[in-house]
C-alpha positions in Angstrom: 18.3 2.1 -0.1 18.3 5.6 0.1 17.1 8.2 2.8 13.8 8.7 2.4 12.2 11.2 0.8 10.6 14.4 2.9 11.6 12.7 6.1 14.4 14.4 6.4 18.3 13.1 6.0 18.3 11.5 9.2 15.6 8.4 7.7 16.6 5.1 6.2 14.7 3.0 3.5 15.0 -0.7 3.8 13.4 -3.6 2.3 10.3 -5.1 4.4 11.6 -8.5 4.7 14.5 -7.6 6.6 12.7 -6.8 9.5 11.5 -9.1 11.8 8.0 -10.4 11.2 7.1 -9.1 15.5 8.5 -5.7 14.7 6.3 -5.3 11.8 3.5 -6.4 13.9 4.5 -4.4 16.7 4.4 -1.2 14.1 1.3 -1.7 13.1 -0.8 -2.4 16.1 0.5 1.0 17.3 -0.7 2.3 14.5 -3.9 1.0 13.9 -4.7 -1.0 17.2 -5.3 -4.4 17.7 -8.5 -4.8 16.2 -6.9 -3.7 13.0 -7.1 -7.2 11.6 -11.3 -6.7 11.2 -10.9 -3.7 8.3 -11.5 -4.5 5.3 -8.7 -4.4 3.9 -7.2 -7.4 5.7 -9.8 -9.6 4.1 -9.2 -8.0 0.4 -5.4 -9.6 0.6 -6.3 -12.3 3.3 -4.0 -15.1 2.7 -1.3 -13.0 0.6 2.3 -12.6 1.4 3.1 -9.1 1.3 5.3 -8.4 -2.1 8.9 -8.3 -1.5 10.2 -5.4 -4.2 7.4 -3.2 -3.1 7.1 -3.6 0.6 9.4 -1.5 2.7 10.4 -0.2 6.5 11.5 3.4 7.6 14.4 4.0 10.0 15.2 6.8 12.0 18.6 8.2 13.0 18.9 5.7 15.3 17.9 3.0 13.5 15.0 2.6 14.7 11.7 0.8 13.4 9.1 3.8 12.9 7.4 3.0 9.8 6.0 0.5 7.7 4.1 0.3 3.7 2.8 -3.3 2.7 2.0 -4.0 -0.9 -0.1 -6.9 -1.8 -1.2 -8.9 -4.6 -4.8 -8.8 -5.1 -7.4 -9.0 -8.1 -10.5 -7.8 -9.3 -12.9 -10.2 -9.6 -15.4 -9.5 -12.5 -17.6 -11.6 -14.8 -14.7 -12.2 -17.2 -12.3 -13.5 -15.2 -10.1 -11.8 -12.5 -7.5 -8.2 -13.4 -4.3 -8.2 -11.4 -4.0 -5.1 -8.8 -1.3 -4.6 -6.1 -3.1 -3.4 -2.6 -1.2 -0.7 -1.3 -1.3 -0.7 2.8 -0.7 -0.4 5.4 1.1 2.6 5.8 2.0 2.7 9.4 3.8 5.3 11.7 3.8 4.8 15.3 2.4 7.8 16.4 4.6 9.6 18.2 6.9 9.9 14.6 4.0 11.0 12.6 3.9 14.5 10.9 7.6 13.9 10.9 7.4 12.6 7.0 7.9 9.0 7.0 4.6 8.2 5.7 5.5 10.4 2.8 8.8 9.3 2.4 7.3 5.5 2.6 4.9 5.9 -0.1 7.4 7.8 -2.5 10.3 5.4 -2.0 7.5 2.8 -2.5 6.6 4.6 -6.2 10.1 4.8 -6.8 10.6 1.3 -6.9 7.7 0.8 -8.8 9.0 2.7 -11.7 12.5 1.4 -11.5 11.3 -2.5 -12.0 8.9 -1.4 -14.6 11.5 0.4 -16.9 13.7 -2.9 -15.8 10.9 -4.8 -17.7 8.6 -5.4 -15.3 4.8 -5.1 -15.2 3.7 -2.2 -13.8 0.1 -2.7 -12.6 -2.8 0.0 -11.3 -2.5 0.1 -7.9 -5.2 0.3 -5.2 -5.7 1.9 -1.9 -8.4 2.7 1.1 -7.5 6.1 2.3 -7.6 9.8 2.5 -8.2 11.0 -1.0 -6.6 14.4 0.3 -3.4 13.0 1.7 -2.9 10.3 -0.9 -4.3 12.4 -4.2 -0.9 13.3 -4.3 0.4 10.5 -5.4 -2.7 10.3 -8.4 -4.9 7.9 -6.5 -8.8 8.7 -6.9 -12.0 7.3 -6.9 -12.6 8.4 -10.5 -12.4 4.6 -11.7 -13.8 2.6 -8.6 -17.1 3.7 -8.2 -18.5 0.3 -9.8 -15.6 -1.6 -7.6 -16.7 -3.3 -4.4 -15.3 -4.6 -1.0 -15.8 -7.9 1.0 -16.8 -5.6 3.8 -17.6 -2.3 5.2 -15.9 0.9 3.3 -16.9 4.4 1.9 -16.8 4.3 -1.5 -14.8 7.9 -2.2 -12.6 6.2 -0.1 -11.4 3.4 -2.2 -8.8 4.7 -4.6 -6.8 3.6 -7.7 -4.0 4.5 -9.8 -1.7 3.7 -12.7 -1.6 3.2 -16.4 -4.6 1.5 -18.0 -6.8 2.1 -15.2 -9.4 3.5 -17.6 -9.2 0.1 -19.3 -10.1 -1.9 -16.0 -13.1 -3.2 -15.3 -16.6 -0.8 -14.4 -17.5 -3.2 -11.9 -16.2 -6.0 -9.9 -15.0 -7.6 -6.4 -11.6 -6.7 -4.8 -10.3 -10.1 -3.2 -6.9 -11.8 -2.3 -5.3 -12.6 -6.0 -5.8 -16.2 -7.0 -3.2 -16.8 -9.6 
């Protein structure tokens, strides 16, 4: 893949799955700490494999491991059935690398993709996030369409995000959950 984007020349792009599962880990407890695995969005995907074409690892100059974004299939779970969604996150920087623009360049090279299988024919569907509405409004996420969306667990509402086309189709109300397709 290409350097990534805002991170300077010096950072690599690669697909997720051909890092080491460890490293991963090893990314994201620095990140996030140990006790990352209790937020809620662990048990929104719980029992999902991360999604190959959309999950992706930062390199430095060096080539070394610095960042991580996971994208997952999940689903909102409503009274009419469940609506396909793809979980965007963790997007993880070990600390002493952030502010350096790999987060950035993550989450664009991430979108990139996105748009390159979906004008290959793919389905592009809305995409969902628990963030900073400031650092990821950038990218079009907002809580304009969530507020009737809920979590299996604690969360502040303005921070659960969504974007992508149809999203003012989706559901007004519903569960977020691990997709069961």
């Amino acid at each position: 893949m290409a350097p990534a984007p805002n991170a300077g020349e010096t950072a690599t792009i690669i697909p997720l799955e051909a890092v080491a599962p460890a490293m991963i880990e090893e990314v994201l407890d620095r990140a996030f700490g140990p006790d990352r695995h209790a937020r809620t969005a662990y048990r929104i995907r719980e029992g999902m494999d991360f999604l190959p074409g959309l999950s992706l690892a930062a390199l430095d100059a060096e080539g070394l491991l610095v960042g991580t974004i996971q994208c997952w299939p999940v689903g909102l779970m409503t009274r009419q059935g469940q609506v396909p969604l793809v979980m965007v996150g963790p997007v993880a920087v070990v600390p002493e690398r952030q502010g350096e623009g790999f987060g950035i360049g993550l989450m664009s090279a991430m979108l990139a993709e996105e748009a390159r299988l979906a004008a290959s024919g793919g389905r592009a569907l809305p995409q969902v996030l628990i963030g900073d509405p400031e650092y990821y409004g950038r990218w079009g996420f907002s809580a304009a369409f969530t507020d009737g969306w809920r979590c299996p667990g604690p969360y502040e509402q303005r921070r659960l995000l969504a974007r992508g086309a149809g999203l003012a189709a989706m559901p007004a109300e519903g569960m977020l959950g691990p997709w069961q397709g």
